[in-house]
N, CA, C and O atoms as CSV, one atom per row, in Angstrom:
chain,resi,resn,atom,element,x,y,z
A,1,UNK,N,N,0.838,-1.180,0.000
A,1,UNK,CA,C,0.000,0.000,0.000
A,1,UNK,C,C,0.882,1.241,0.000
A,1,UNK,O,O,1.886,1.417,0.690
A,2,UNK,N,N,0.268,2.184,-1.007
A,2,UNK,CA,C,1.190,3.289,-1.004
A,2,UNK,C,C,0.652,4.343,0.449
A,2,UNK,O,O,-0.526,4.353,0.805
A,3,UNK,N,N,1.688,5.133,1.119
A,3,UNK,CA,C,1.023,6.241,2.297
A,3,UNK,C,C,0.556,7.062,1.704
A,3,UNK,O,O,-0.038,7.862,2.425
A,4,UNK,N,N,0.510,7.381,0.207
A,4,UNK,CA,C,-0.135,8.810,-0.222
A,4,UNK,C,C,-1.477,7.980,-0.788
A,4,UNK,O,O,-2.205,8.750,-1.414
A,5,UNK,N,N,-1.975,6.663,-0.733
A,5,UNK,CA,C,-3.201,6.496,-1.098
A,5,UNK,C,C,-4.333,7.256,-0.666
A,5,UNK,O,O,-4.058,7.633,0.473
A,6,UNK,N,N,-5.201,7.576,-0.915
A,6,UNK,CA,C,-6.568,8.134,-1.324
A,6,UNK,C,C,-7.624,7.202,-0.122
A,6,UNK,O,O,-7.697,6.042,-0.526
A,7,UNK,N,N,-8.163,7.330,0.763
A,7,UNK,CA,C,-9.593,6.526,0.546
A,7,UNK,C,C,-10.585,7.087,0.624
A,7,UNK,O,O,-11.012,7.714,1.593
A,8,UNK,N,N,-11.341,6.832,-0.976
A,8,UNK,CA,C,-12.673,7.599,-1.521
A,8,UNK,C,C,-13.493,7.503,-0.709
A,8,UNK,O,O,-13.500,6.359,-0.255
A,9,UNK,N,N,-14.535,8.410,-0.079
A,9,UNK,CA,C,-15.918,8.000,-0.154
A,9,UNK,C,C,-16.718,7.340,-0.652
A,9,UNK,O,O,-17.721,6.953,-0.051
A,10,UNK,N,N,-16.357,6.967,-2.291
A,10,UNK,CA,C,-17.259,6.370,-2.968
A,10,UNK,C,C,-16.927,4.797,-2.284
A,10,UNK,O,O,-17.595,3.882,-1.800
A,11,UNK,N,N,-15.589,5.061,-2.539
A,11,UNK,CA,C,-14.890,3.200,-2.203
A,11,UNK,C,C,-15.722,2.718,-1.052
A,11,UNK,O,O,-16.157,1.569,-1.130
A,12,UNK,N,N,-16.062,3.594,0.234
A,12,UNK,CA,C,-16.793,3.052,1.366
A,12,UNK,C,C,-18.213,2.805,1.004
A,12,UNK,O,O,-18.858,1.948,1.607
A,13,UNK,N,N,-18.646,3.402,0.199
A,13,UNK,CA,C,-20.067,3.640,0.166
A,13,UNK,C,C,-20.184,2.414,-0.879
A,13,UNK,O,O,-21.348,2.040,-1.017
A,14,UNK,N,N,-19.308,1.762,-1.585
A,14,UNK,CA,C,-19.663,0.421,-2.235
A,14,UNK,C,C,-19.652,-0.267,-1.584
A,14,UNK,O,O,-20.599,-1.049,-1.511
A,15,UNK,N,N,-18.245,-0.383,-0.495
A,15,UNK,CA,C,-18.250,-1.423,0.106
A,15,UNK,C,C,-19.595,-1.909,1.345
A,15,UNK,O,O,-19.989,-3.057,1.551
A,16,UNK,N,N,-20.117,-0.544,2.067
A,16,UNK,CA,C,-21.389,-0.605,2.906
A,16,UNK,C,C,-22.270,-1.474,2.402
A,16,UNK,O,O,-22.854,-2.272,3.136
A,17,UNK,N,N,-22.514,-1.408,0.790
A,17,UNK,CA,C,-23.368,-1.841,-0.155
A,17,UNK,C,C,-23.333,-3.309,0.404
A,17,UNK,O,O,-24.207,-4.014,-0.098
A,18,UNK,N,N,-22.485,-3.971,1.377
A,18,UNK,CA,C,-22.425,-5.046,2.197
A,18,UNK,C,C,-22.945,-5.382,2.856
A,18,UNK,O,O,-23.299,-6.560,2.887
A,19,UNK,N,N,-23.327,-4.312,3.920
A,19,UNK,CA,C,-23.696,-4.487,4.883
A,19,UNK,C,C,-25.256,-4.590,5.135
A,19,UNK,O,O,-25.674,-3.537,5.615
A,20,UNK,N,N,-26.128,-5.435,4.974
A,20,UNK,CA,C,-27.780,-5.504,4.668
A,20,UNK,C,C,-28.745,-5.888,6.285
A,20,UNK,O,O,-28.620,-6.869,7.019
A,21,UNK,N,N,-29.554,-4.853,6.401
A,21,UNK,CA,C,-30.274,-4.839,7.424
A,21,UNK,C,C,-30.722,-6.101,7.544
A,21,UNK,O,O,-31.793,-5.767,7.037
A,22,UNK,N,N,-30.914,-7.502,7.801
A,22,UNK,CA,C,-31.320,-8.556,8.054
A,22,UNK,C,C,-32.992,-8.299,8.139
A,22,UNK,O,O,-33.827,-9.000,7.568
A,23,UNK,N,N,-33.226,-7.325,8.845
A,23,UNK,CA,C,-35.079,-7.523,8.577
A,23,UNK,C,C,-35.305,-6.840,7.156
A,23,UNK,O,O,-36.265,-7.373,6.599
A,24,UNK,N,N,-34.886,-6.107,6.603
A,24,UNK,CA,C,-35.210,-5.643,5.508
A,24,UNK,C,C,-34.685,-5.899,4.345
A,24,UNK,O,O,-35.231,-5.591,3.285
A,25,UNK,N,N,-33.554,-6.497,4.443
A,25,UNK,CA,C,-32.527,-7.234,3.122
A,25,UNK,C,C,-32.567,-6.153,2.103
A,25,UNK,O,O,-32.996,-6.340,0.965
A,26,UNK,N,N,-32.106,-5.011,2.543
A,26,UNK,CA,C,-31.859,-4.219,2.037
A,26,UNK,C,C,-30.584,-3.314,2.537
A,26,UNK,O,O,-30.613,-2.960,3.715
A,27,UNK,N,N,-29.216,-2.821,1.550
A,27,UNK,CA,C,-28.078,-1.981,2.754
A,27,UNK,C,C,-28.279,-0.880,3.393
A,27,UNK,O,O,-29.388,-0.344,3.402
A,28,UNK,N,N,-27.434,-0.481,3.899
A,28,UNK,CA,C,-27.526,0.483,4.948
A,28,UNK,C,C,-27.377,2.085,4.243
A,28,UNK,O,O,-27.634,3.166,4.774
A,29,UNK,N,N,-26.728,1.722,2.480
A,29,UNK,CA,C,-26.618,2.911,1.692
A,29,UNK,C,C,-28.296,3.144,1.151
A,29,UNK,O,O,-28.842,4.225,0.928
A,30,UNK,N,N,-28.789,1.994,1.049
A,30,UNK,CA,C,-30.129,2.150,0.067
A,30,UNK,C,C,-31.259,2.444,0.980
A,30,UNK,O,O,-32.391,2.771,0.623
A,31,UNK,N,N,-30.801,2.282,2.292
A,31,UNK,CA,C,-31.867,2.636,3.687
A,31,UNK,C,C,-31.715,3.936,3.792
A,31,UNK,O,O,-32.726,4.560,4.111
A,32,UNK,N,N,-30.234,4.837,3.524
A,32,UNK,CA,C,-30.484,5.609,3.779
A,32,UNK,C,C,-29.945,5.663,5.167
A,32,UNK,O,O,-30.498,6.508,5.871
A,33,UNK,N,N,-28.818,4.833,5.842
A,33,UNK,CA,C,-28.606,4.542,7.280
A,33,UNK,C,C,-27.522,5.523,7.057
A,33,UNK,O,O,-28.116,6.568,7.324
A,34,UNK,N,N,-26.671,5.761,6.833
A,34,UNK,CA,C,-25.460,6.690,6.711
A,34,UNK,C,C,-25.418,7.632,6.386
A,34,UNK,O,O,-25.284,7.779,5.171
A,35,UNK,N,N,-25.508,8.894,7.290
A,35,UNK,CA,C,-25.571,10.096,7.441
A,35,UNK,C,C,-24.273,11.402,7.123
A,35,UNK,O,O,-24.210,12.601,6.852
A,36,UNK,N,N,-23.414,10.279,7.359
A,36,UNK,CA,C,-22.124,11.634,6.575
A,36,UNK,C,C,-20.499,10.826,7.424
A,36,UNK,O,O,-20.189,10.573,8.588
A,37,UNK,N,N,-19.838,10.663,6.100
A,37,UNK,CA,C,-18.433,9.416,5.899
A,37,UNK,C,C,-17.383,11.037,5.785
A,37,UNK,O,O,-17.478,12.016,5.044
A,38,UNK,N,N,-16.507,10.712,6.812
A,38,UNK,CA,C,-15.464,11.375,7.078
A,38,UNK,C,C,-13.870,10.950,6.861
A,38,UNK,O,O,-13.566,9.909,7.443
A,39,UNK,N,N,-13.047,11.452,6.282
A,39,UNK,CA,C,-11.668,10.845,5.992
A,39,UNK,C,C,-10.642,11.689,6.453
A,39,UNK,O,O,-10.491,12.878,6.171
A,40,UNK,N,N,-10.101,11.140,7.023
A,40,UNK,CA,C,-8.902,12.001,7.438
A,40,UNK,C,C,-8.053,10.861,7.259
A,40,UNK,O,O,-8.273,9.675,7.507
A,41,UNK,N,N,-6.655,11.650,6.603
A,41,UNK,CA,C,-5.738,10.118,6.279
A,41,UNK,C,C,-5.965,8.825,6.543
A,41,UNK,O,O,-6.856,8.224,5.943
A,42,UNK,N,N,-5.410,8.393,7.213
A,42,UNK,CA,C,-6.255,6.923,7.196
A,42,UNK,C,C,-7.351,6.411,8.497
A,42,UNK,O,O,-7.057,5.430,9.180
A,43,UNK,N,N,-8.736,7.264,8.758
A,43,UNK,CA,C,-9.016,7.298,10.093
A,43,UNK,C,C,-10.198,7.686,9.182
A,43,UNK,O,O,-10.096,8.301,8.121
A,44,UNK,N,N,-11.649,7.113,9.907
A,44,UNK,CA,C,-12.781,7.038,8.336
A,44,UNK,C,C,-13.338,7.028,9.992
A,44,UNK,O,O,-12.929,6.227,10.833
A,45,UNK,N,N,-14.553,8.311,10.289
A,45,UNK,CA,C,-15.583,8.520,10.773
A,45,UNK,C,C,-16.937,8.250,10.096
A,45,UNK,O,O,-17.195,8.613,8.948
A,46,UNK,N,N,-17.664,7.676,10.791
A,46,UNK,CA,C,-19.247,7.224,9.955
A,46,UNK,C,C,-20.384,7.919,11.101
A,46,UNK,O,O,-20.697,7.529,12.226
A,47,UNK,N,N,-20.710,8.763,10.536
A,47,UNK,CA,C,-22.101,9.437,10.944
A,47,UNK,C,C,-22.722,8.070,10.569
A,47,UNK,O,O,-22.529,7.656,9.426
A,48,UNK,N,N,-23.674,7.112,11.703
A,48,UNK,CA,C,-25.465,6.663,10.912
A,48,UNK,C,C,-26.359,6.607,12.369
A,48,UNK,O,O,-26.221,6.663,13.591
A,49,UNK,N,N,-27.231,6.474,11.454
A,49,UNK,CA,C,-28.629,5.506,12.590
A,49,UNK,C,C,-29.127,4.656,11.686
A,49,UNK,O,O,-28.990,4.591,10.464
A,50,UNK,N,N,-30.037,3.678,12.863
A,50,UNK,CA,C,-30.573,2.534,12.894
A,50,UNK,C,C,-32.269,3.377,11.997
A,50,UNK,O,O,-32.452,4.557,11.701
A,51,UNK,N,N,-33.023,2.401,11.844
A,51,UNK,CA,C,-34.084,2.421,11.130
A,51,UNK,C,C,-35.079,2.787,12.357
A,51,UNK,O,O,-36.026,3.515,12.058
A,52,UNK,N,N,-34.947,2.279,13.970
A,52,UNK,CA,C,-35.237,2.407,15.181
A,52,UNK,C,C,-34.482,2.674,16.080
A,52,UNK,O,O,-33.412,2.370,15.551
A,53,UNK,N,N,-34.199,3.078,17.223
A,53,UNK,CA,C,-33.421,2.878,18.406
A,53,UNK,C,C,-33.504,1.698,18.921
A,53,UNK,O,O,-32.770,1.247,19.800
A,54,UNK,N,N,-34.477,1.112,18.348
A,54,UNK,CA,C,-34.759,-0.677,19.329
A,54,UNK,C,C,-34.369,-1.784,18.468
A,54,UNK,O,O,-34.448,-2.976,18.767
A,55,UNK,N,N,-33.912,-1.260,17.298
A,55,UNK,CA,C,-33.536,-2.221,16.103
A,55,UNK,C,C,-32.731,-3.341,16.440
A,55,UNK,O,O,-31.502,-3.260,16.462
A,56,UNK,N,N,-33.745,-5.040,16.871
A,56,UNK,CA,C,-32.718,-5.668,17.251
A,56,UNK,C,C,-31.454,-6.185,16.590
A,56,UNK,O,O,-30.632,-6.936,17.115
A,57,UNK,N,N,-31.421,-5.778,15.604
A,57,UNK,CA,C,-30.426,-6.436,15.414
A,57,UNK,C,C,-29.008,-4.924,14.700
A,57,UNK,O,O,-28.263,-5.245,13.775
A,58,UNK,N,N,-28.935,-3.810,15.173
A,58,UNK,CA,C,-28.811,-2.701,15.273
A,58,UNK,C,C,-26.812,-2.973,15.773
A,58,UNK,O,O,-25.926,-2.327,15.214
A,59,UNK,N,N,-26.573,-3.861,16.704
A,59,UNK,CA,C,-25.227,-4.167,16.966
A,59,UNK,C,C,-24.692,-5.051,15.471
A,59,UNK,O,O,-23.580,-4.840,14.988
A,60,UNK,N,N,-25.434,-5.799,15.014
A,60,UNK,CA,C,-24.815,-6.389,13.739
A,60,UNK,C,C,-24.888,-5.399,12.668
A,60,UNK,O,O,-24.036,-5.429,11.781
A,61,UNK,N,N,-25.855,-4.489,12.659
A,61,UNK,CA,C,-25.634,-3.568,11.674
A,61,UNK,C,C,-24.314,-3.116,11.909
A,61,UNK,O,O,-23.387,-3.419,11.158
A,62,UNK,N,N,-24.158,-2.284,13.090
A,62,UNK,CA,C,-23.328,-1.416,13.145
A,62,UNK,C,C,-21.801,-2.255,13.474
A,62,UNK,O,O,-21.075,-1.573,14.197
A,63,UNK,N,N,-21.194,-3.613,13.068
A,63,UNK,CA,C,-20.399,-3.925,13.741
A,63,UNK,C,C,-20.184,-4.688,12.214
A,63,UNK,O,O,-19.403,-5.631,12.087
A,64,UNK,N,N,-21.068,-4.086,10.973
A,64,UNK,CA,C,-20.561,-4.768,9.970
A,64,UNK,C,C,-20.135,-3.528,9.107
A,64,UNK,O,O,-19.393,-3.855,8.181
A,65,UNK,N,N,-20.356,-2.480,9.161
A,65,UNK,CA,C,-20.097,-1.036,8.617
A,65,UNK,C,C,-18.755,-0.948,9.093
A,65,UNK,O,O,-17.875,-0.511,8.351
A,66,UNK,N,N,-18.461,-1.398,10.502
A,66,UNK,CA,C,-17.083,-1.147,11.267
A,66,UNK,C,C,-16.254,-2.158,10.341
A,66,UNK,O,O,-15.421,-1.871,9.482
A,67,UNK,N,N,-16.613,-3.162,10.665
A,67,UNK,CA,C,-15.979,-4.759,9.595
A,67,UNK,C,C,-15.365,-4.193,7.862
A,67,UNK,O,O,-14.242,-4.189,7.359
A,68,UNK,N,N,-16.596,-3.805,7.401
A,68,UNK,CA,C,-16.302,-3.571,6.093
A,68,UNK,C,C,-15.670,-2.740,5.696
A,68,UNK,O,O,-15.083,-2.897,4.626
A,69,UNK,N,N,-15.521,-1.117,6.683
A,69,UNK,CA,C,-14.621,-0.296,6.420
A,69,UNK,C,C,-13.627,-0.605,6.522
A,69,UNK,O,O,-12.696,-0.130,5.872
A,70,UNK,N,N,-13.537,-1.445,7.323
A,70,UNK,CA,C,-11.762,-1.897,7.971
A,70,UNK,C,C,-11.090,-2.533,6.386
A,70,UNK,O,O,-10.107,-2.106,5.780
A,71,UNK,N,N,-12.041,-3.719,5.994
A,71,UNK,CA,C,-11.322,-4.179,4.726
A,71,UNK,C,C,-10.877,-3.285,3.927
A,71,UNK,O,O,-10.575,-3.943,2.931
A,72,UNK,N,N,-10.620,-2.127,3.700
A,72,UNK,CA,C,-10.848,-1.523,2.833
A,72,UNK,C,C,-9.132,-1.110,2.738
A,72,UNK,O,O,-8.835,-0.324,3.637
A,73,UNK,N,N,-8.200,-1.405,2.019
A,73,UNK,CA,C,-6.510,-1.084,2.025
A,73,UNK,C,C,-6.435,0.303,2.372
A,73,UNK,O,O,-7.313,1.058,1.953
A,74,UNK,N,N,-5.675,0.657,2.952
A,74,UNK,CA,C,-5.213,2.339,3.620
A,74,UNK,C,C,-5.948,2.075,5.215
A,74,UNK,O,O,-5.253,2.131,6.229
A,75,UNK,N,N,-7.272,1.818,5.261
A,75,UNK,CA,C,-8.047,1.990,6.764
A,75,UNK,C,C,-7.333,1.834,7.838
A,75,UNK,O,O,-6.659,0.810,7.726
A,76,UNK,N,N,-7.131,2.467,9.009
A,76,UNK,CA,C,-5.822,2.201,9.937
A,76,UNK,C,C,-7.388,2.093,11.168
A,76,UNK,O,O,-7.722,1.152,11.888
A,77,UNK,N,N,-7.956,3.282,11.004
A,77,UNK,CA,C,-9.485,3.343,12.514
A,77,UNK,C,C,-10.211,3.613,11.417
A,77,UNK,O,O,-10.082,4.217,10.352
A,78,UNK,N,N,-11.368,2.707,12.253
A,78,UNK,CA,C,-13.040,3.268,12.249
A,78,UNK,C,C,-13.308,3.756,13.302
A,78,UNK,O,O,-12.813,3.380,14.364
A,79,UNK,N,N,-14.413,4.984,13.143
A,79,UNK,CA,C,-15.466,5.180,14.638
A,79,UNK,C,C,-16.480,5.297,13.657
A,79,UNK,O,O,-16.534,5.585,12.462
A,80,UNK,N,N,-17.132,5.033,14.402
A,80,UNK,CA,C,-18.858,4.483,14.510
A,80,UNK,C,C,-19.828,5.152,15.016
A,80,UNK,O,O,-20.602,4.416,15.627
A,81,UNK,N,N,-20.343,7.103,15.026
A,81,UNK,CA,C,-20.984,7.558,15.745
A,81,UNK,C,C,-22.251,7.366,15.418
A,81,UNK,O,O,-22.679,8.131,14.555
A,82,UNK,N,N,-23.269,6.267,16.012
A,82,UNK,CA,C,-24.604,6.097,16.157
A,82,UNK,C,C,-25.335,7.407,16.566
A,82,UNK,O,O,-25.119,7.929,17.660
A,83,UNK,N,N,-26.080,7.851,15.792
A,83,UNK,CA,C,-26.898,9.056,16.575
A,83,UNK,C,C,-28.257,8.620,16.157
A,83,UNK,O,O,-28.354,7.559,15.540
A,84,UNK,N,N,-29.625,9.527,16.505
A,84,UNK,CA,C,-31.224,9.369,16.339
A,84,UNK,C,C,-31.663,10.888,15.834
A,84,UNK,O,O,-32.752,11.353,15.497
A,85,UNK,N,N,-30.701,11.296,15.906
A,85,UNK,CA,C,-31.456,12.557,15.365
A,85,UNK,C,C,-30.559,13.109,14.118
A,85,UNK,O,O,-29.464,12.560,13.994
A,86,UNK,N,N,-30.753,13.697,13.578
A,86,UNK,CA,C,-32.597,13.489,12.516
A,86,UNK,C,C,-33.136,11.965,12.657
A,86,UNK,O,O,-32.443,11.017,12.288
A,87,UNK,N,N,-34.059,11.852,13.058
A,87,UNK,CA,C,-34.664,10.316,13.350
A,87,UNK,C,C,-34.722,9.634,11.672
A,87,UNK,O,O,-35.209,10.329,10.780
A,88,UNK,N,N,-34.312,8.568,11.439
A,88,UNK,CA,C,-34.424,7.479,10.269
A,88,UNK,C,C,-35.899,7.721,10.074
A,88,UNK,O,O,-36.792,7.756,10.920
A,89,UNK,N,N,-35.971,7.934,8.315
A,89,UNK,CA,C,-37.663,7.969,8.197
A,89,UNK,C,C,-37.441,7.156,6.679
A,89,UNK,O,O,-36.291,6.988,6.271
A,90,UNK,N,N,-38.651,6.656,5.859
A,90,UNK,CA,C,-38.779,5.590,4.698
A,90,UNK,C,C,-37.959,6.779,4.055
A,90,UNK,O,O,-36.754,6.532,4.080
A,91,UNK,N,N,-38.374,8.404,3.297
A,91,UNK,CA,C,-37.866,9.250,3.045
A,91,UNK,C,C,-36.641,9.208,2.826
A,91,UNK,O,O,-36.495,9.849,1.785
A,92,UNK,N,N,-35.300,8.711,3.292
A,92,UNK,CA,C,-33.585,8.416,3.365
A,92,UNK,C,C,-33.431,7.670,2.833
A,92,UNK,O,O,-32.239,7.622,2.529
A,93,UNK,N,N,-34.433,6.252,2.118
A,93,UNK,CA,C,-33.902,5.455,0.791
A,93,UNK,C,C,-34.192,6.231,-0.131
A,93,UNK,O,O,-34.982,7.131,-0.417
A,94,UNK,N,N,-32.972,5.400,-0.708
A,94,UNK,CA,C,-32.789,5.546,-2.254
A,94,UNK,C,C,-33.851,5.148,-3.335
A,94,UNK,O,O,-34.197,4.025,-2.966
A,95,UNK,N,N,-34.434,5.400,-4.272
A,95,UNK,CA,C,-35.792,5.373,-5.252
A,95,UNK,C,C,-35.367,3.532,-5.336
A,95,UNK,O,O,-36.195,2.667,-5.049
A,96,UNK,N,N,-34.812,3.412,-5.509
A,96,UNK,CA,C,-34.532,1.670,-5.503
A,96,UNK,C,C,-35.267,1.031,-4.315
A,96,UNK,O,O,-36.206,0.238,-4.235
A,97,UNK,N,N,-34.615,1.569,-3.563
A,97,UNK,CA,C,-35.288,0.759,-2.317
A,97,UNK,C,C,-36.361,0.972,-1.978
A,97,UNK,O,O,-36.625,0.150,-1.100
A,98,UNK,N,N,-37.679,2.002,-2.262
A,98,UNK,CA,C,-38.654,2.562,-1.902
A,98,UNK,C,C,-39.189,1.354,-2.874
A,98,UNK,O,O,-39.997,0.575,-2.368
A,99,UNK,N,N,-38.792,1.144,-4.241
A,99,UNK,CA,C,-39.543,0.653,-5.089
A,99,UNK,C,C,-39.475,-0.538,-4.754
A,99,UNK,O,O,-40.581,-0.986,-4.453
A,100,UNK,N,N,-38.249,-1.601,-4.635
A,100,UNK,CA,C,-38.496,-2.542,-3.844
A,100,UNK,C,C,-39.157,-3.352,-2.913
A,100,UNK,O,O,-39.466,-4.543,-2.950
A,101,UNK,N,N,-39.360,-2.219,-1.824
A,101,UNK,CA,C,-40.361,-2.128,-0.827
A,101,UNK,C,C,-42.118,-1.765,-0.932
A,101,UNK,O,O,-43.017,-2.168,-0.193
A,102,UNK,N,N,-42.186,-0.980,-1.972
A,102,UNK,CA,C,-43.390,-1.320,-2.573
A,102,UNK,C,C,-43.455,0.444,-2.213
A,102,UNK,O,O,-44.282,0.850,-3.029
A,103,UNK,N,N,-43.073,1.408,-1.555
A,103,UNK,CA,C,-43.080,2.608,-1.406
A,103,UNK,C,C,-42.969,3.683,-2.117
A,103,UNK,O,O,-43.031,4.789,-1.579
């Protein structure tokens, strides 16, 4: 790996394309779960929320966003700031996923 590598935003935002809500089998980009991807040399902050605050299964979401960023060559840290506000609404998918969903 070169030290002057790059890591895109876009590169994360494919790779998220991984990470799929288990009740909705749908990702966390097309939900609309990821609120704003930060880079600083090799140290990648992730603004998201959950679809709920009670979302059980809300630790596997968020512990596969951590997972998948990591794969990513250059990644040295992830953080993971979970927040609720602006609260998750259907509104934050992508026209794909609305249509999918029948929305």
């Amino acid at each position: 790996m070169k030290s002057s590598q790059k890591i895109s935003i876009e590169k994360i935002k494919e790779k998220l394309k991984e990470c799929v809500d288990p009740e909705i089998g749908l990702s966390v980009i097309d939900l609309g779960l990821i609120y704003n991807i930060n880079v600083e040399e090799n140290k990648v902050l992730i603004e998201m929320t959950l679809t709920t605050p009670f979302c059980p299964y809300g630790f596997m979401v968020v512990s596969c966003v951590e997972e998948k960023v990591k794969e990513i060559e250059g990644v040295k840290d992830v953080k993971i700031n979970l927040v609720f506000n602006p609260p998750w609404s259907p509104e934050k998918m992508s026209e794909e996923a609305r249509k999918k969903l029948g929305l």
